[in-house]
N, C-alpha and C positions, 0 to 999 in steps of 0.2 A: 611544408608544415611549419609552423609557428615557433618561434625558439625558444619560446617561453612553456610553450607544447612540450617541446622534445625534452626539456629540460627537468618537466615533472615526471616524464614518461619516463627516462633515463634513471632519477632518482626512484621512483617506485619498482624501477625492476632490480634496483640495487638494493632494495628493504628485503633482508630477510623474515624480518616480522610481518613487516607486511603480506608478504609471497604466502605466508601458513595461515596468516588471518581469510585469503582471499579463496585459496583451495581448501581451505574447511567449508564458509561459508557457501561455495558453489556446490560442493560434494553434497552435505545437508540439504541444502534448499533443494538441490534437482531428485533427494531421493526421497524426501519428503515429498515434496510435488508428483512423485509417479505415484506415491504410494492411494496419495488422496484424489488421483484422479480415477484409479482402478473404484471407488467405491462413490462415482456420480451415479446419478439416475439413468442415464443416459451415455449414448457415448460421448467421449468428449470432442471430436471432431463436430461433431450435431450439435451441440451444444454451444461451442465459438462459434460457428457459424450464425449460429441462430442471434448470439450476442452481437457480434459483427455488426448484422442486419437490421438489428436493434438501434444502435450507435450510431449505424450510417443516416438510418430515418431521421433521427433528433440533430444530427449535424446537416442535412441537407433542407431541416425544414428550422432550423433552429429559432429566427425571429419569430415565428410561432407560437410553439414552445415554451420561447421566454417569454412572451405577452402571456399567455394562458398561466405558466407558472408563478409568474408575480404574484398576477390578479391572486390566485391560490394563496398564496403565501400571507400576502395582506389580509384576507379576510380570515385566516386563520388568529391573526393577532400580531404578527411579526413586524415589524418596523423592515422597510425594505428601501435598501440602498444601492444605485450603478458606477461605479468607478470603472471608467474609459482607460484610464494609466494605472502604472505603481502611486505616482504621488497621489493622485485623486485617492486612492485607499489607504491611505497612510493621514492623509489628513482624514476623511468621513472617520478610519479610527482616531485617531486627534482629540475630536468632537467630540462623538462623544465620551470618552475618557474624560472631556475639561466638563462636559456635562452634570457626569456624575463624581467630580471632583475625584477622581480614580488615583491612587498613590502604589497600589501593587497589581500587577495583573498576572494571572495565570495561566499559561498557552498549553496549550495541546497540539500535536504533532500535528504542523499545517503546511505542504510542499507553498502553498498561495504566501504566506507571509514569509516563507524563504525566499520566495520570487521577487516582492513588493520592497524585499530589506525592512521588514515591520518593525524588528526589535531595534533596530541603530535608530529610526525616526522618535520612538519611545521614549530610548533612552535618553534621546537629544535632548527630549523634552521636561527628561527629569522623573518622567516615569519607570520605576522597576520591571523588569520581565522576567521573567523565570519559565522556563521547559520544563515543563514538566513528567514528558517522556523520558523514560529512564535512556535510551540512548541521545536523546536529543539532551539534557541535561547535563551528559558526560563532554561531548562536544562543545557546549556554551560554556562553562566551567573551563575548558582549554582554550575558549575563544576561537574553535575551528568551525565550520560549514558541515551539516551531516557530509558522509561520506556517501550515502545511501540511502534511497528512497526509502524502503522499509525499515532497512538496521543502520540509523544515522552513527554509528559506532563501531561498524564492521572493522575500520582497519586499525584497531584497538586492540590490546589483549588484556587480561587481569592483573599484569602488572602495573602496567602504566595508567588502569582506572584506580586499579589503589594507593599509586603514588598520585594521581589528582584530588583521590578526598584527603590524601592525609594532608598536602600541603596547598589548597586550599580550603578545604574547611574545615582543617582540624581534627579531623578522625585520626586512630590509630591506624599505623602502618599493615594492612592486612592484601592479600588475594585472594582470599576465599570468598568467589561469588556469590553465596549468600547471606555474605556477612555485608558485602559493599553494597546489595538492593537493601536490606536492613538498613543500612544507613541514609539511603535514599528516600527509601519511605519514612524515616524519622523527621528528615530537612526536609521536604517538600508537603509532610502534612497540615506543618504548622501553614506553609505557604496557602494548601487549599482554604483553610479555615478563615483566614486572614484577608483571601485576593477578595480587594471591590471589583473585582470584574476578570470574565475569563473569557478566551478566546480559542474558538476551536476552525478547522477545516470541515470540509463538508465532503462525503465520497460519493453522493448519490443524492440529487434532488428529486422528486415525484412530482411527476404534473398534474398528473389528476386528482392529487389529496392534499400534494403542498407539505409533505412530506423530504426532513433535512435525514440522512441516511447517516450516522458516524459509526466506524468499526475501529475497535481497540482493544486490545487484552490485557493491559495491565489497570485499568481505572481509573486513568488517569483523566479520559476525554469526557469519562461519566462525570467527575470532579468538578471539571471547570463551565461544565453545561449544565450543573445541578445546583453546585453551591454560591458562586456570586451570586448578589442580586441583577446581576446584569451581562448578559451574552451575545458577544459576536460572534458570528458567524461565515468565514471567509468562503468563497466559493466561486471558482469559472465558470463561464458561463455555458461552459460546452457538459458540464458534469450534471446533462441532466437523464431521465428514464422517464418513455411517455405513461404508464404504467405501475401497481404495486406487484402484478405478475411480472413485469419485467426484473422490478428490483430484486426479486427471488432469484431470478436466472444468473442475476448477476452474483449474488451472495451464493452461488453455487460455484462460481468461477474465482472471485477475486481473493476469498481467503484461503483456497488450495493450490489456486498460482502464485502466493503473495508468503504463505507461513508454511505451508502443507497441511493447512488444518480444513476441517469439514466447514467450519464458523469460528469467527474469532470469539472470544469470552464476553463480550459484551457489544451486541449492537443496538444501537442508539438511534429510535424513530422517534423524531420529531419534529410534533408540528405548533406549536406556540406556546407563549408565557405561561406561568402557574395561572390558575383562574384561583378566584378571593377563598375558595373553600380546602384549598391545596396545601398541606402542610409543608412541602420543599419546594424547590424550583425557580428558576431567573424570573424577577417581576418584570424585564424588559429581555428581549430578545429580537436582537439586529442580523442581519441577511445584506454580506455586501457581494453585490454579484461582481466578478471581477472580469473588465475582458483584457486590458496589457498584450495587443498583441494578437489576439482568439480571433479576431472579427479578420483580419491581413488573414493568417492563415489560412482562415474557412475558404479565402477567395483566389488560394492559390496553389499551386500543383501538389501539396505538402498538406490539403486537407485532412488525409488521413490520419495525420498524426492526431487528432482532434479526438480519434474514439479511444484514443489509450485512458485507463482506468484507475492509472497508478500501481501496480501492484508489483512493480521491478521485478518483475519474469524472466523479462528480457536482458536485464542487467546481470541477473546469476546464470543465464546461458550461453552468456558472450564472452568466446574465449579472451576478447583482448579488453571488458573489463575484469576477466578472472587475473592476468598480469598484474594490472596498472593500477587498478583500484579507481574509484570516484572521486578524488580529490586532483586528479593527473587531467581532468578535461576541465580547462584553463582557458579563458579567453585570451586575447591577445596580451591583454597589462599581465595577465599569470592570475588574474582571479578565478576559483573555483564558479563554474557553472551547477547554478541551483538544481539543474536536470541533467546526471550524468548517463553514460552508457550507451547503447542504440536509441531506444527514444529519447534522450539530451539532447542527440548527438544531430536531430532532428529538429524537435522542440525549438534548440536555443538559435540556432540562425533562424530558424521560421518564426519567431517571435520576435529574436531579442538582435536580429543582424547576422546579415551572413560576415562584414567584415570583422565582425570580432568573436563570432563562435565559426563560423563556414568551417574549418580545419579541421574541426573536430570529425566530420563526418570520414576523413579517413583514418580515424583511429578503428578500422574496421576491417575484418577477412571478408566482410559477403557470405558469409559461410550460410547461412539462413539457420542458423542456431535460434537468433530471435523469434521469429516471424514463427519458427515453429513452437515456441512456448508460450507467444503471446493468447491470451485467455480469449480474444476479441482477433483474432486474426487480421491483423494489421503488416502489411506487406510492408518490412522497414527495409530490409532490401532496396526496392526499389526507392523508395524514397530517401535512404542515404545516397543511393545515386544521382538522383534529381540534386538533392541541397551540393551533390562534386562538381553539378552541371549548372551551378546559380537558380536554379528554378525555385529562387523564392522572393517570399515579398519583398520591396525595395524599404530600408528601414525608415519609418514613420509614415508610409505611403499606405494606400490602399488596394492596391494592383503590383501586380508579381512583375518581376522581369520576365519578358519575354523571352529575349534574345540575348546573348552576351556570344559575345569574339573572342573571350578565355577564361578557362574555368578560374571562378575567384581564390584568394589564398594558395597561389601560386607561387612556387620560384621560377625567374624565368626561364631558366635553364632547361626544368621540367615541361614549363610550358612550349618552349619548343622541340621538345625532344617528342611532343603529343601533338605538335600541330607535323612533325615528320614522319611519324608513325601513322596517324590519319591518312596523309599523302599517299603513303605508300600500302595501309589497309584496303582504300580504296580499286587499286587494282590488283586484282588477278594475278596477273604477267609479274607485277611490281614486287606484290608478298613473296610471290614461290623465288622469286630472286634474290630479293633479302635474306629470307629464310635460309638457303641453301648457305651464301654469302657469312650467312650466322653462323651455320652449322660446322662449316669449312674453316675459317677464325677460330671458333672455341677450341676444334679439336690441334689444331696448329700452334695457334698462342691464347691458352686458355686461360692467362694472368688478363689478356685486353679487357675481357667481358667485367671484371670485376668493378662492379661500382663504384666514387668513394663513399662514404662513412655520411656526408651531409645528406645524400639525397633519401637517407634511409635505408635504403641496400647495402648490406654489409656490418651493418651494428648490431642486430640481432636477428636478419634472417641474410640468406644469399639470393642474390640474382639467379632465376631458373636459367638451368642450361638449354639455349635452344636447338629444336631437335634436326639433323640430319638432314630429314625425309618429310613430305608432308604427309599428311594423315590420309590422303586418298593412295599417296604411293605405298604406307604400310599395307594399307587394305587392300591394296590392288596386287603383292606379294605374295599373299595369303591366298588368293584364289575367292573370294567370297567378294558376290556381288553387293552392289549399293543397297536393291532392295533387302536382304536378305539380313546386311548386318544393320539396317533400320528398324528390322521388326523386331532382332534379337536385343537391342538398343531397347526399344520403345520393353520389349518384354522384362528386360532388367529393372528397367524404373518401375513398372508397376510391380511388381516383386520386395523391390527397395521401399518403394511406398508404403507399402502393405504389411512389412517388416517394421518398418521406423514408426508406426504407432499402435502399437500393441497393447495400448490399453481401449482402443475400439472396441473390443469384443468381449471384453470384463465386465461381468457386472457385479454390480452391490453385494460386499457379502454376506448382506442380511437377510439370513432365510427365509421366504414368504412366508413359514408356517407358523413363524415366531407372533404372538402375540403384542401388541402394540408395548405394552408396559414394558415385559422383557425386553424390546429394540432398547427403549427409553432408560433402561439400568444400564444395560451393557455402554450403550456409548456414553453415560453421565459418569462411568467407572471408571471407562477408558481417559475419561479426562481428568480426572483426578477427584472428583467428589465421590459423595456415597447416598446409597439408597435404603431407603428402610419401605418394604410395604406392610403395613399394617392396618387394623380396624380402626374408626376415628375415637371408639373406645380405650385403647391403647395407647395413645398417643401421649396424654399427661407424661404417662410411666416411661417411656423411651426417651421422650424431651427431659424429663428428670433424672434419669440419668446420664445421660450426657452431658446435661450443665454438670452434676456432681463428679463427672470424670473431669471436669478445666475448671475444677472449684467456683465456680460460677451462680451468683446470687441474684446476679440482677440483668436484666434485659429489657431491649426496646421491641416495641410489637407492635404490629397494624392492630387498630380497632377491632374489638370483637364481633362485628358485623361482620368483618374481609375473614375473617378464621372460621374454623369448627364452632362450633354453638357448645359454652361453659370449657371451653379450652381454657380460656385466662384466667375462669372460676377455679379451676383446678388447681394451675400451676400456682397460681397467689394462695392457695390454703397449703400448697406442700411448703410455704415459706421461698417462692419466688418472688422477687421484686418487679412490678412490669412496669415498665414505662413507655410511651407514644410519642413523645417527641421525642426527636433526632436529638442523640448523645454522644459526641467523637470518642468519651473515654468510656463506653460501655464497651464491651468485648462481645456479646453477642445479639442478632437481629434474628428477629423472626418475623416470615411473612407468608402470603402467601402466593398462589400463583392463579393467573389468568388462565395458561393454556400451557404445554408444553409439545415438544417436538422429538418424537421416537428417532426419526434419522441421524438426528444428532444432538442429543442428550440435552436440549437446551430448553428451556424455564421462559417463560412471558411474562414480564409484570408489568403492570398499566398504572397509570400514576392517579389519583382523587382522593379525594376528601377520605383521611383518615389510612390512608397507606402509601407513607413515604417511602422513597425510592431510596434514598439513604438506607433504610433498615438492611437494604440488600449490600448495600456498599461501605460505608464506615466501618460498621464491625469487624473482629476479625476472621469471626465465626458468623456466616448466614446459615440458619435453619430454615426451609421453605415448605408448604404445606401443599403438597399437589394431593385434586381429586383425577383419581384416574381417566375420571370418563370425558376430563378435558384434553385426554394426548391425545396427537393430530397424528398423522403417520409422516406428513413432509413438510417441509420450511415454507412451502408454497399456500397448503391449507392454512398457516399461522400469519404469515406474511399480508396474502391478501384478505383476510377477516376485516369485514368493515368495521366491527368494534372497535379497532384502533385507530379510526379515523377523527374520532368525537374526544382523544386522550391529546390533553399537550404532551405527552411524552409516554413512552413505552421502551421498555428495556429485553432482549434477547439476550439473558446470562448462560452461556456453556462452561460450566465450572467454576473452579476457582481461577482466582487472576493470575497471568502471569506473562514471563517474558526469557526472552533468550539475546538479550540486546550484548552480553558482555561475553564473547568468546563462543557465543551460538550455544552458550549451557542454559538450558529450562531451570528455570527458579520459581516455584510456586510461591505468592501471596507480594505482590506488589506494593497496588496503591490498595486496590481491594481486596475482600477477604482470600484468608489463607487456605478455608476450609467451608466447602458446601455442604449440607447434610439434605434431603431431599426426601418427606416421609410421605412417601406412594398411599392414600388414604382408600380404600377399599369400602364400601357400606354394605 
């Protein structure tokens, strides 16, 4: 292993902060995760499978795929761009940045431009970047590398986020979690108002609609893909779904393995620029498909890693990144790898070189910890074995190694101690003589066995002791034939099996006899906003009072077309102010809604002429206006609705925004609103 490996790995097990930041966040995330898989449609075993199957088709047929999805994309409107490398995407963003004479840009959480080094080329150039993910933020502000796929601020605690605001930018010396997102949404508003240009990741492209998928819960992604006039869009080339029923399956999986949530707060379907009659939205919208890498992979023993989703499952199941943390998988100079944990651990030699990440692959028990959380059931197991066995692509080549005479990122020592042990695996006669040889040693001079301290054995685990007797003579002891303790064997595993996922047989615990509306309160509650049903006659009277509970005179509001009929007649003679264009210092928005989703509590708004998308997000208060006989019963009826196909943009709001980036503590009202109100309209 690497010394520059060992060296971080040494030091993270020596952080006592870090050791409590990493077993909260594992503890959290894994009980969160049972919690929200107990209430799929389906089981969840059916379900990754089905995802799986999904993945493997679009990586097996992928040149496809991407021909068909381009085409899609371009006639959507999108400006579409291929970057082969990192540099190829680092200049096409360059471009056009010097295009639009760009001076501030605004990013949104994008694993692809941590990969490409976006923001050092940016900066080079004299260009600002700013993160606008509250964890990713906290990290750049430090000058560190997320630690973490989803929580780029895991091994942080509230101390040391608020001794980063106080003494870089000035804030008061505080811990208090909701005082520091406060703060953040203060400095990073002005950022969205101001960025010529924003840059997002993409989790899911659609091929058959052309369709750019973004999930985020604090508002940030909606931000920087709403408000510049101009948006890029970062994306692998393997992130794609042939399907808008696929992309449902998948939004059924990737935010209960990723947050524990049903749906994150805000997902983001789109498919091109504002058209001329559109009050918000990018007048330009770019699509760089990125491969760095993806094409070697696809063609090498290590394909599989290709249908991972991103949603670090894997990484909060792995006992040995719950240790070490994400910042300890280091290439060989000691730089952090943009993709830590089991799938990193994978990823970075399969892309980025087995000689400078290969090592990593034994920061690993084997334990199958991953493989069973992964949402898409991706065998990493075996394929960290393969990247111990060199079976990957040769770097800058287009074909894998075949063959290799010793495993790479070896000491030699090691490596002869495995070309002996082979030897001696090999026969029969050879092992049970060793063995015994072993057995007989340990118990005589049982200081010999002890390894030193370099090879790893012995710094924090022990060399097993080896056994006595071999396993057919214990058996053969006992009296119990071959057959017999085979069956008993094979009957334990399926026992074990059948134990170890116990949420097979759960289902939803939404009672069928429940009324669609009802589902659609209970889980809009559950997340933090509130429902009101009432007649559309009533509605003035409820909307007015509640502006008069937050002293509230004036508001921005969709067209009286998108509303109730004399809604706005109303509210403007009780002496409300209305206004239609997007206002950052108004406090509340009112709009209405498209469709909504009973499973889980979430709102559809579609973007045209006269109902900004803004009204849902700037404010800090969203009032929304559902007609009931739009709730759908599942994410599936809402998701593939061809209505959405003819919208440059469409929004899935589940709540109010929020995030758990600083200590794994929930802070309601981010970048977007703090408070949903939701008036169920009955006729």
């Amino acid at each position: 292993m690497q010394e520059a490996f060992r060296t971080h790995i040494r030091k993270a097990l020596a952080d006592p902060s870090l050791q409590t930041a990493l077993d909260a966040n594992a503890a959290r995330r894994r009980d969160a995760r049972q919690q929200a898989y107990a209430t799929l449609p389906e089981p969840w075993q059916v379900m990754r499978r089905r995802a799986h199957e999904v993945r493997e088709r679009v990586i097996s047929n992928l040149d496809d795929y991407l021909e068909q999805f381009s085409a899609r994309v371009q006639s959507n409107g999108i400006i579409l761009h291929h970057a082969s490398d990192a540099n190829e995407a680092t200049q096409i963003v360059l471009e056009i940045t010097r295009r639009n004479n760009a001076q501030l840009v605004a990013k949104s959480k994008t694993m692809v431009s941590e990969e490409i080094d976006l923001n050092h080329a940016l900066e080079a150039h004299g260009i600002r970047v700013v993160e606008t993910d509250l964890g990713e933020y906290i990290v750049q502000l430090r000058g560190e590398k997320p630690a973490h796929i989803i929580t780029p601020a895991v091994h942080l605690n509230r101390d040391q986020v608020g001794e980063t605001f106080h003494n870089i930018l000035g804030s008061p010396l505080t811990n208090d979690i909701p005082t520091l997102t406060t703060i953040a949404r203060q400095k990073l508003r002005q950022v969205f108002l101001e960025a010529d240009l924003g840059i997002s990741g993409v989790n899911f492209g659609v091929v058959e609609s052309g369709t750019l998928c973004i999930v985020t819960n604090e508002g940030n992604g909606r931000m920087v893909t709403t408000l510049p006039r101009v948006h890029i869009a970062l994306m692998g080339i393997e992130r794609l779904l042939p399907a808008l029923n696929d992309l449902a399956l998948m939004l059924y999986l990737l935010p209960r393995s990723a947050t524990g949530q049903k749906l994150t707060v805000y997902t983001s379907l789109i498919h091109g620029p504002r058209k001329s009659d559109e009050p918000d939205g990018p007048l330009e919208r770019h699509l760089i498909l990125v491969d760095n890498g993806r094409s070697a992979l696809r063609q090498s023993p290590l394909a599989e890693a290709l249908l991972c989703i991103r949603c670090g499952a894997c990484l909060n199941a792995c006992p040995v990144f719950q240790e070490i943390g994400g910042h300890s998988y280091v290439n060989v100079q000691g730089e952090s790898s943009t993709y830590p944990g089991p799938i990193g651990s994978v990823v970075s030699p399969g892309m980025f070189g087995q000689t400078n990440f290969g090592h990593l692959a034994r920061a690993s028990s084997l334990c199958g910890a991953c493989k069973d959380a992964c949402p898409v059931d991706i065998d990493l197991p075996k394929l960290l074995l393969r990247v111990r066995a060199g079976l990957v692509p040769a770097h800058n080549e287009q074909s894998p190694k075949k063959e290799q005479t010793s495993t790479p990122n070896t000491p030699h020592t090691l490596a002869w101690a495995m070309r002996f042990y082979t030897w001696a695996a090999l026969s029969p006669v050879r092992f049970r003589a060793l063995q015994r040889l072993m057995g007989w040693l340990t118990s005589v001079f049982p200081k010999w066995i002890k390894l030193p301290n370099f090879t790893g054995w012995g710094y924090s685990k022990e060399f097993p002791r080896p056994a006595r007797s071999t396993f057919r003579e214990k058996w053969a002891t006992k009296g119990i034939s071959s057959t017999a303790s085979l069956k008993s064997i094979n009957r334990g595993k399926l026992e074990e099996s059948l134990i170890s996922q116990p949420n097979d047989h759960i289902q939803t615990h939404i009672r069928p006899d429940r009324s669609l509306l009802e589902r659609f309160q209970d889980e809009l509650n559950a997340l933090g906003g509130n429902s009101t049903h009432c007649k559309k006659s009533e509605l003035p009277g409820l909307i007015g009072k509640l502006l008069a509970k937050h002293q509230v005179k004036t508001i921005v509001a969709w067209d009286d077309t998108h509303l109730p009929r004399g809604l706005i007649k109303s509210l403007t003679s009780e002496g409300v102010m209305v206004q239609h264009a997007p206002d950052p210092a108004i406090k509340v928005g009112l709009t209405g809604a498209t469709a909504a989703v009973a499973e889980t509590g979430s709102l559809l708004l579609g973007s045209g002429e006269g109902r900004p998308l803004l009204h849902s997000l700037l404010p800090e208060i969203h009032l929304a206006i559902l007609d009931i006989k739009n709730i759908r019963a599942t994410l599936t009826d809402v998701i593939a609705a061809q209505e959405l196909i003819g919208r440059p943009s469409a929004m899935l709001v589940s709540g109010p925004s929020r995030t758990a980036d600083i200590e794994m503590t929930l802070t309601i009202g981010v970048h977007g609103p703090k408070e949903l109100h939701v008036f169920c309209v009955d006729d």
